[in-house]
C-alpha positions, -999 to 999 in steps of 0.1 A, spaced: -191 -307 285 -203 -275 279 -191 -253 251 -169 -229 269 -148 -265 277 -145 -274 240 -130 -237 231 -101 -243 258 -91 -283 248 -92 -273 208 -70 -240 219 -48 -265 241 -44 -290 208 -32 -250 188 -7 -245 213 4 -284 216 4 -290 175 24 -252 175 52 -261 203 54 -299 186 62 -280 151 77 -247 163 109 -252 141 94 -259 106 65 -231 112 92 -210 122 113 -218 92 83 -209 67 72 -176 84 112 -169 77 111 -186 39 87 -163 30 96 -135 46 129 -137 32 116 -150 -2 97 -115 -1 122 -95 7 142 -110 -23 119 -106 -50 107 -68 -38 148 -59 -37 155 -80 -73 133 -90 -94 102 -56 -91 120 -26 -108 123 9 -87 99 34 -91 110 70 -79 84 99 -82 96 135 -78 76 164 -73 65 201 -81 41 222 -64 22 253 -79 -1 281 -67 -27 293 -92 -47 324 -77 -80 339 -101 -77 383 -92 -108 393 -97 -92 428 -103 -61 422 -126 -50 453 -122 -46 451 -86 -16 444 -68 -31 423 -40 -49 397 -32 -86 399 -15 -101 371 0 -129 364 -23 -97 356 -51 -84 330 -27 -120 320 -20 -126 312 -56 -95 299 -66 -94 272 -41 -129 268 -54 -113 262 -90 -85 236 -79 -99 204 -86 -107 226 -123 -66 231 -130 -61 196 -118 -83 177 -144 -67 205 -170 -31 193 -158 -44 159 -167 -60 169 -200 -48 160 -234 -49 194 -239 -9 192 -218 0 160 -218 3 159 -254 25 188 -256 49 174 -227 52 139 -248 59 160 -282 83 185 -264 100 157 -246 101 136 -277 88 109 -250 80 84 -281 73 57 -259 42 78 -237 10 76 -248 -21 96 -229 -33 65 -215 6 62 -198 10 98 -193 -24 92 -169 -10 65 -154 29 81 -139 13 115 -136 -6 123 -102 -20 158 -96 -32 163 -57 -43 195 -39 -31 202 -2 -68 206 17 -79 243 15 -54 257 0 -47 265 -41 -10 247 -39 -13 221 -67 11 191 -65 23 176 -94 37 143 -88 52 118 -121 67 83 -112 90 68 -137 119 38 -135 141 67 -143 144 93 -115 161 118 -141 125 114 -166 102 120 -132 118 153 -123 121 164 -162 83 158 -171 70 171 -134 87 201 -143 78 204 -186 39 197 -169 41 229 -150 61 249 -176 31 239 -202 5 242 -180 18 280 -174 19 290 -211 -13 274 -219 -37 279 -189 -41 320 -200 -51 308 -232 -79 285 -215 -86 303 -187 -71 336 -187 -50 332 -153 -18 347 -155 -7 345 -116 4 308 -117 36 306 -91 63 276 -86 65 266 -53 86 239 -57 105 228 -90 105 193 -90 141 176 -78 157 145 -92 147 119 -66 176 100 -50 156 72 -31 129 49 -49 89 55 -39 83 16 -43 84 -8 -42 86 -10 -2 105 -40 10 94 -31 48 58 -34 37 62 -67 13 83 -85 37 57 -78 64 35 -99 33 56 -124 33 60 -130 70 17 -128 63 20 -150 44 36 -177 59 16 -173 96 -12 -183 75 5 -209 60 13 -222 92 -27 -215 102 -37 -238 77 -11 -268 85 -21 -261 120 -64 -265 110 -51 -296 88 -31 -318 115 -63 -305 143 -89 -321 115 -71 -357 109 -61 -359 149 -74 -391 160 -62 -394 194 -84 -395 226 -68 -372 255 -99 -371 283 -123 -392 298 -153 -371 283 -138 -372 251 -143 -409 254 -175 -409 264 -186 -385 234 -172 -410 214 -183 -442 224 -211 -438 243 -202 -464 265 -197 -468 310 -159 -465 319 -146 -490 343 -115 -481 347 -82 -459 335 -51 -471 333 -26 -447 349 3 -426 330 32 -440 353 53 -409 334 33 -385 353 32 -401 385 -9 -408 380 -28 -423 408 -64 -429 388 
């Protein structure tokens, strides 16, 4: 028997152990699946994050009233520079004191706040995720309010624009049922993958003629017929 023959009887034992069981793999995949489902809808609070998005631009002339091409050159330049500001201590210690947010520290104000940069560009977005959608817009928008007032001080800019005020959010940003039930149903395939390797490993019955010469090592002298099938041999 060479090896490509082994491949197709173990695959043939997969589909015969997976059509024998269909129901009870069936109802895991769905046990977990739904299981899943449960606990993401239940039992993981809702996160919402809203969002504000600013446009910081360096004039190399301040007096002038436009914009050249070597300001927009440098300040995209300086982005990822008014991000880690955004993140410093330097604001988020005035947000939490002007917020009275006695419950923020720095280490949680770095964790709910996310400041991103749309690729070539100087639009900054700020983005805070909370439990409470109300709190995410509020300190999205005190971030950018503080980082106005205080980034002239630091860095002499004065031409910091709002894009976008940030909105109260009205759906949740996680946790995703669609993905964690897609976990779940995962989840319970490879369940179903490892009773499936399990009954394969412990099955001791003998289905070919080769199979029982592997075994035993021994002449055959005869077969008795499966009188189910209609066999002749």
């Amino acid at each position: 028997m060479n090896e490509n023959d082994e491949i197709e009887i173990d695959l043939s034992r997969v589909f015969e152990i997976v059509k024998k069981h269909f129901k009870p793999f069936a109802l895991i995949i769905l046990a977990t699946s739904v299981v899943a489902a449960l606990v993401t809808l239940f039992l993981i609070p809702k996160k919402y994050t809203a969002e504000a998005k600013l446009i910081i631009v360096q004039k190399s002339n301040p007096d002038s009233q436009q914009i050249s091409y070597n300001d927009l050159q440098t300040s995209q330049k300086l982005v990822n520079t008014y991000s880690e500001i955004l993140k410093s201590e330097a604001i988020s210690d005035e947000v939490i004191r002007n917020l009275k947010l006695d419950d923020l520290d720095t280490e949680g104000y770095q964790k709910i706040v996310k400041i991103s940069s749309v690729k070539d560009t100087e639009v900054i977005t700020v983005a805070v995720t909370s439990k409470d959608p109300q709190e995410a817009a509020t300190i999205a928008n005190e971030i950018v309010r503080v980082f106005q007032d205080k980034i002239y001080s630091i860095m002499s800019i004065e031409n910091v624009t709002i894009l976008n005020s940030a909105k109260v959010p009205e759906k949740k940003s996680s946790p995703s049922t669609m993905r964690n039930t897609l976990i779940g149903f995962l989840l319970g395939c490879f369940v179903d993958g490892c009773i499936v390797v399990y009954l394969l490993l412990n099955d001791r019955n003998i289905r070919t003629e080769e199979e029982m010469k592997q075994i035993f090592d021994y002449p055959i002298i005869g077969l008795i017929p499966d009188m189910n099938t209609g066999g002749t041999e």
